[in-house]
KETITI-263075 format. One record per residue (C-alpha): x, y, z; residue number from 1. Coordinates in steps of 0.25 Angstrom, whole numbers, plus 5000, padded with zeros to 4 digits. Example, Ala and Ser with C-alpha at 12.3 -4.5 7.8 and 13.67 -1.06 7.14 Angstrom:
! residues 2
x  y  z  k
5049  4982  5031  1
5055  4996  5029  2
END
This chain:
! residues 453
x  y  z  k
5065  5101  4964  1
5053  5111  4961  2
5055  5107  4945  3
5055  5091  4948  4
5043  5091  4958  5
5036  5101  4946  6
5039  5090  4937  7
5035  5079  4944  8
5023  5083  4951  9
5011  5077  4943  10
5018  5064  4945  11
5020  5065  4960  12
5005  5067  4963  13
5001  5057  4954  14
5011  5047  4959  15
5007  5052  4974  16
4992  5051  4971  17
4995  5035  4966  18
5004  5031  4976  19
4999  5037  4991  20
4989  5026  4989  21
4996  5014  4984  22
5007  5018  4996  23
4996  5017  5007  24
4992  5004  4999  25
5004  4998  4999  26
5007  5000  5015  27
4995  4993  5017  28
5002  4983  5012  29
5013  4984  5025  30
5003  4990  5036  31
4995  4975  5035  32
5007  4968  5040  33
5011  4978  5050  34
4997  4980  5055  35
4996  4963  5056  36
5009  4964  5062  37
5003  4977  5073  38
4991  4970  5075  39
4997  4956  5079  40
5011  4960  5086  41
5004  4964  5099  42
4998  4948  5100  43
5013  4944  5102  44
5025  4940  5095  45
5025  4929  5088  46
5011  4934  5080  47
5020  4947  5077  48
5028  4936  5071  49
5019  4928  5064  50
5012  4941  5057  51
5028  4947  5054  52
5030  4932  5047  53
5018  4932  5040  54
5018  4945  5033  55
5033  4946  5030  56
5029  4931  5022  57
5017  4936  5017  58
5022  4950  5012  59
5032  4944  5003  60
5020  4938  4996  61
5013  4950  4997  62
5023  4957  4989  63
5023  4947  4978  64
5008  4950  4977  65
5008  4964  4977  66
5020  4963  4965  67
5010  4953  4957  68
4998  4962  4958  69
5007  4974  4954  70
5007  4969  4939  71
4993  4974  4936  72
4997  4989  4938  73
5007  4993  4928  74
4998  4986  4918  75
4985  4993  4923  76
4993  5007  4924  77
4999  5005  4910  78
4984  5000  4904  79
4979  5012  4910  80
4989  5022  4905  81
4985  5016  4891  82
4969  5020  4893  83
4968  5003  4891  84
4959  5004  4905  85
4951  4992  4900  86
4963  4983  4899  87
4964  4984  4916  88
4954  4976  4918  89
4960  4964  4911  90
4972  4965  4918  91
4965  4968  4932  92
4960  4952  4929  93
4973  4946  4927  94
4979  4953  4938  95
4970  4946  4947  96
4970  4934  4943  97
4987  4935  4944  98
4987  4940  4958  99
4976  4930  4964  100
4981  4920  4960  101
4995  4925  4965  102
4987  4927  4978  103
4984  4914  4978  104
4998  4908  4975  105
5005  4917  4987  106
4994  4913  4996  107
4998  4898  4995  108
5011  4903  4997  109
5010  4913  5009  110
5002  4898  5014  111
5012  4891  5011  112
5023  4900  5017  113
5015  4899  5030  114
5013  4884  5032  115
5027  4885  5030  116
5035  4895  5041  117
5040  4888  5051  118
5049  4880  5039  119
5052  4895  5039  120
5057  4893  5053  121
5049  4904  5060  122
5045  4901  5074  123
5033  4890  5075  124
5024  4900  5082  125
5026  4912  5072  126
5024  4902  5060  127
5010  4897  5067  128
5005  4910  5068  129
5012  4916  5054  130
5006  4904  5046  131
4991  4909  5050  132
4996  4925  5047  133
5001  4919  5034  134
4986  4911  5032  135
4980  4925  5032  136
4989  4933  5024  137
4989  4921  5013  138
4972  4922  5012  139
4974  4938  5013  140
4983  4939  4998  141
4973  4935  4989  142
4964  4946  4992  143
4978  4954  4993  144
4982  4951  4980  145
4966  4955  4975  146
4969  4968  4981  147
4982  4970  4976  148
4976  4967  4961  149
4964  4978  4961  150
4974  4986  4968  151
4985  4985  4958  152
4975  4990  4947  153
4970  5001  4954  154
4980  5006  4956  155
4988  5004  4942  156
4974  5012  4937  157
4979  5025  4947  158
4969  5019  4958  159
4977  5018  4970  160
4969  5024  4983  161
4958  5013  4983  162
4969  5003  4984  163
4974  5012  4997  164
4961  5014  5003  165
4958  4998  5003  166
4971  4994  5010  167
4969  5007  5019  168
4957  5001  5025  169
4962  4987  5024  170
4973  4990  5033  171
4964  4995  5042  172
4955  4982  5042  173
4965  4975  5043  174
4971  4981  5057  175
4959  4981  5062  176
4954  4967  5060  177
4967  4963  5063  178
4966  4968  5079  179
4952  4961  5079  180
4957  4949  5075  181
4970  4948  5081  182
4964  4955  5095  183
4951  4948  5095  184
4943  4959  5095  185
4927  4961  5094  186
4926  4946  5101  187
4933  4941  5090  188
4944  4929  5094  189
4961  4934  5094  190
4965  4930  5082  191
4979  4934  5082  192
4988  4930  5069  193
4976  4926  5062  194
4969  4939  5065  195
4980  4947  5059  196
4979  4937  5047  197
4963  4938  5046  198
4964  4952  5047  199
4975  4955  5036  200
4966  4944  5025  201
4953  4951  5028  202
4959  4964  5024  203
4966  4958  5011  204
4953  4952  5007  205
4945  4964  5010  206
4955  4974  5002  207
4957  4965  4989  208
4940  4962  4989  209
4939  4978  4991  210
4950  4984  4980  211
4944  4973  4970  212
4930  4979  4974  213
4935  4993  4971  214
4942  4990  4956  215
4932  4981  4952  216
4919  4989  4957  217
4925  5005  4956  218
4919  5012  4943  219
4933  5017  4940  220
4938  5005  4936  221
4928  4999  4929  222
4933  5003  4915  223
4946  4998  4919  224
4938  4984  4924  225
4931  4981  4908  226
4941  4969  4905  227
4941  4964  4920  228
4938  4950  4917  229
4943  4936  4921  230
4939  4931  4909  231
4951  4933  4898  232
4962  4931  4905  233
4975  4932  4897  234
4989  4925  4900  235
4995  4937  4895  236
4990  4948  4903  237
4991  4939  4917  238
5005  4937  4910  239
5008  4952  4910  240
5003  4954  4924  241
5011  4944  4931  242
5024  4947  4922  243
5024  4962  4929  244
5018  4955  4944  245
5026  4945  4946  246
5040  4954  4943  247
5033  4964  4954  248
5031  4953  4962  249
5046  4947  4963  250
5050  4963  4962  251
5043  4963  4977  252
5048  4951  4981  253
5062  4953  4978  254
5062  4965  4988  255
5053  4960  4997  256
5063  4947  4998  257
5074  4955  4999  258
5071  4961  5012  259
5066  4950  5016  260
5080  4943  5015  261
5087  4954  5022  262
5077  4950  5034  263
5083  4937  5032  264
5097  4943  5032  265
5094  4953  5043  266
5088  4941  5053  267
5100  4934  5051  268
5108  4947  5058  269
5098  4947  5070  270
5083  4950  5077  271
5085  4963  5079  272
5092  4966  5065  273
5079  4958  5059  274
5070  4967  5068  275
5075  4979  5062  276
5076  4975  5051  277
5062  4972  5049  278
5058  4985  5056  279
5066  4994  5045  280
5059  4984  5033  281
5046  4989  5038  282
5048  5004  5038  283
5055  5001  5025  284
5044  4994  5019  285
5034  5006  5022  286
5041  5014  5014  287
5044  5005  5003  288
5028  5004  5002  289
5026  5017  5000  290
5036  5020  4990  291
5029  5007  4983  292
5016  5016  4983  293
5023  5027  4975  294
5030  5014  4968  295
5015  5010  4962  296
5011  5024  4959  297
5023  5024  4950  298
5020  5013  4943  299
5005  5016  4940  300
5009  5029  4934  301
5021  5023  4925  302
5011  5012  4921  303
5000  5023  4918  304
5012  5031  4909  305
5018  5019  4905  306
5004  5016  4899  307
5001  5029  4891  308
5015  5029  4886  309
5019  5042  4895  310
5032  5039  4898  311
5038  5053  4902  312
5026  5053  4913  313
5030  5040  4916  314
5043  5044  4920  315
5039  5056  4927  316
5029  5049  4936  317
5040  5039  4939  318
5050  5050  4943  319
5040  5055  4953  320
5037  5041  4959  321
5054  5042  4961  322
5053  5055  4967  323
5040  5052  4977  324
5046  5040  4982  325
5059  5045  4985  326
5052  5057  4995  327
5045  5046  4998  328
5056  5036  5004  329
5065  5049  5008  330
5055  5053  5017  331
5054  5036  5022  332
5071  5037  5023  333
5070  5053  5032  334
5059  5043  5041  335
5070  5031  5041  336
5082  5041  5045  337
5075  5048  5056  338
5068  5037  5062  339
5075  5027  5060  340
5074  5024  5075  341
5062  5029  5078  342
5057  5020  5067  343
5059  5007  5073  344
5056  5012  5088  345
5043  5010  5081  346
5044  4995  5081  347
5053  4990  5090  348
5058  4995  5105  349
5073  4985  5104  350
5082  4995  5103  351
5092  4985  5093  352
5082  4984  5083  353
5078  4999  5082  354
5093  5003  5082  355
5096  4992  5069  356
5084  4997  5062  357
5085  5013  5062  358
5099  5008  5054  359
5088  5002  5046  360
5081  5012  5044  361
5094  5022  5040  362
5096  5011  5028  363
5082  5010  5025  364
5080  5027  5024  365
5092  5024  5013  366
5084  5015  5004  367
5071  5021  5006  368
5074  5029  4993  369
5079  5016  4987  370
5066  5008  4991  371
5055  5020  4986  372
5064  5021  4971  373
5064  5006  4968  374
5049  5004  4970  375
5044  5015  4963  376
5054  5012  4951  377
5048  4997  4952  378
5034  5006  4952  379
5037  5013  4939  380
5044  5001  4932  381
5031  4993  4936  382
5022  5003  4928  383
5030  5000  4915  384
5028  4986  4917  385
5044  4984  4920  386
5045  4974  4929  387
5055  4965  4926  388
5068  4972  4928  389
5064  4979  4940  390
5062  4965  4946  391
5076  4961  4943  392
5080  4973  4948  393
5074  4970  4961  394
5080  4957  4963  395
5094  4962  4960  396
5092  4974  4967  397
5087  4966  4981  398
5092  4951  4981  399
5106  4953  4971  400
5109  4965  4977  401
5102  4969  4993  402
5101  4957  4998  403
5114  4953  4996  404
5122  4964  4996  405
5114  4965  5013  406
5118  4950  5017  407
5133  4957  5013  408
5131  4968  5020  409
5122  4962  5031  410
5127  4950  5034  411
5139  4947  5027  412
5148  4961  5032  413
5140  4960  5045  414
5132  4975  5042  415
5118  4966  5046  416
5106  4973  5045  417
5110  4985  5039  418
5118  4981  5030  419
5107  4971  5024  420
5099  4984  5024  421
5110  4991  5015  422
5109  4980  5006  423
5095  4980  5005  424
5097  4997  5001  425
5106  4993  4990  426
5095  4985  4985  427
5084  4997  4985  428
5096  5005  4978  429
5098  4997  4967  430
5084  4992  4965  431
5081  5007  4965  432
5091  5014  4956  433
5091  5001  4944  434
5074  5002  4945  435
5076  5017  4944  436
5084  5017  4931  437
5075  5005  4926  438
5063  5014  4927  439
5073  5026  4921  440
5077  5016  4910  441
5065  5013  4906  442
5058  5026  4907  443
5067  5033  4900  444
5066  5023  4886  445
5051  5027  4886  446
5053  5040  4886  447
5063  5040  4875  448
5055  5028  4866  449
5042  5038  4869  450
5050  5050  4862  451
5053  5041  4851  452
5040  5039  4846  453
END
């Protein structure tokens, strides 16, 4: 153990250093929902509802947008590693312009999707009160996807704590207009739903207006920034942008859906399975975006070795990523295990739901290893510009494989909400292991064409 942590070392505090800021980042991404949902919840049910609707609509576009932006990194990480610092700029523009324009697309969607839930069957009430949630969240992406553009280049160049330190203090904005608005404080009129909507907008707007500020404006970047320009805009680079995006994107959207279907599935078994079920998501998705943290570290430092043609370094600093995430997601599976019941106390005093979802938990603790290995080999396989495979891989592993092998289990041989949570486990296995000996395949033929030469 003493000769592999020798071996590794280096690469663990580099990796560290990167990650601990994009993991704080990305919960912000989870603690605006569950702040709105906090802030609202004690105003009564059906605005708990209304917000719960909203942001499970609106997160899977948020996802597609995060996946979109995440094209720009590996290709700034590999420009970087190549000294071609002036060509980051020209590819900072076309990023832009790609992701605004997809803001611009999913906020006529998330509109659409709102003027359209009670076709959705939900209750009239909820749907009134969703609809102007949804308003909100639509105007706040945007400025959402501005941010997740400056961000996504910051951080391909190494620069990941400035990213942190904007969404830090944008969550903080963010809770405490939220209770002004929503509580009427100051004199100012109870505004409810739409407080909570105002609130999470103002915050978007305010962090994408800020992170912009900091690239474009910071000394640091400015050699970086000589070929930022609007100006020449070529069809190929937005081409090659959007060709490693948009796989990203549906990669995202694949899993995301997934566990949306099982909460299909699950709600067809019963309230109290549907309750626990959504209870066990959460803590799982906590966990998931912090080993998505370690995931963007990694594949910063493959695109930075990729780029400089080091391809022993590359598979070292990918190795480490393996190992930090897997203490990472044990320590989150010892946490499951030994609160498993303790853990949804926390949520809910109805003793049928916490008793169905500390069995939850016990399966979720399984696949916490599962979950950490196949995003950070998504991570690394992202830095080398591989893209494509993963993205089948994804869809087998979670909608030819999870999914169904859960309605079997679940529905089908009357196991319910467990055995759709075994199906969804056999999905993070094999999305795990085929990713893991993707990344080895390819790792391993660089290495070898690199002796050759």
């Amino acid at each position: 153990m003493k000769r592999l942590y020798t071996k590794y070392r280096s690469h663990y505090k580099d990796n560290f250093h990167l990650a601990y800021p994009v993991v704080i980042s990305q919960l912000g991404h989870t603690l605006v929902a569950l702040s709105d949902s906090i802030i609202i919840g004690h105003t009564g049910k059906v605005p708990l509802a209304a917000v719960s609707l909203g942001n499970s609509i609106f997160s899977v576009f948020m996802v597609t947008g995060i996946g979109m932006s995440y094209g720009l990194t590996p290709l700034i990480a590999q420009e970087n590693g190549r000294g071609n610092r002036q060509h980051c700029g020209h590819l900072l523009a076309h990023s832009l312009v790609i992701n605004l324009l997809t803001g611009i697309l999913l906020f006529g969607l998330i509109l659409l999707v709102g003027h359209n839930l009670e076709a959705m069957k939900q209750e009239a009430d909820v749907a009134q009160q969703a609809k102007i949630f949804l308003q909100y969240l639509a105007l706040s992406f945007i400025p959402l996807m501005m941010f997740l553009t400056f961000k996504q280049f910051a951080e391909g160049l190494g620069f990941t704590r400035q990213a942190m330190n904007i969404s830090i203090i944008g969550n903080g904005l963010n809770i405490l207009l939220g209770i002004t608005l929503v509580y009427g404080l100051f004199g100012l009129p109870r505004m409810g739903v739409a407080g909570v909507g105002i609130a999470t907008f103002t915050d978007r707007l305010l962090m994408g207006v800020t992170m912009g500020w900091y690239v474009l404006r910071s000394p640091r970047f400015k050699e970086y920034l000589s070929s930022f320009s609007f100006r020449q805009m070529k069809a190929a680079t937005l081409k090659k942008i959007a060709g490693l995006g948009t796989p990203v994107a549906l990669q995202y959207i694949f899993e995301v859906s997934a566990f949306s279907g099982a909460a299909i599935m699950v709600g067809w078994i019963g309230a109290a399975e549907l309750a626990a079920h959504q209870i066990a998501i959460s803590l799982a998705a906590m966990t998931y975006m912090m080993a998505s943290g370690i995931s963007a570290a990694a594949g910063i430092r493959s695109g930075n070795n990729f780029g400089r043609g080091n391809f022993t370094e590359l598979r070292h600093s990918a190795i480490a990523s393996y190992h930090m995430v897997l203490v990472l997601m044990g320590i989150a599976a010892l946490v499951f295990m030994l609160g498993n019941r303790l853990l949804p106390a926390m949520y809910i005093n109805d003793p049928a739901v916490i008793e169905i979802a500390s069995g939850l938990l016990l399966i979720a603790a399984f696949f916490q290893l599962f979950d950490g290995t196949q995003v950070v080999g998504l991570g690394v396989l992202r830095g080398l510009g591989d893209v494509k495979v993963p993205t089948i891989i994804t869809l087998l592993a979670y909608w030819v494989l999870g999914l169904p092998v859960g309605y079997w289990l679940g529905v089908q041989m009357g196991y319910g909400v467990e055995g759709i949570w075994w199906g969804l486990l056999l999905g993070l296995l094999g999305a795990s292991v085929l990713l893991f000996f993707r990344f080895q395949s390819i790792t391993r033929r660089m290495e070898q064409q690199a002796e050759k030469i």
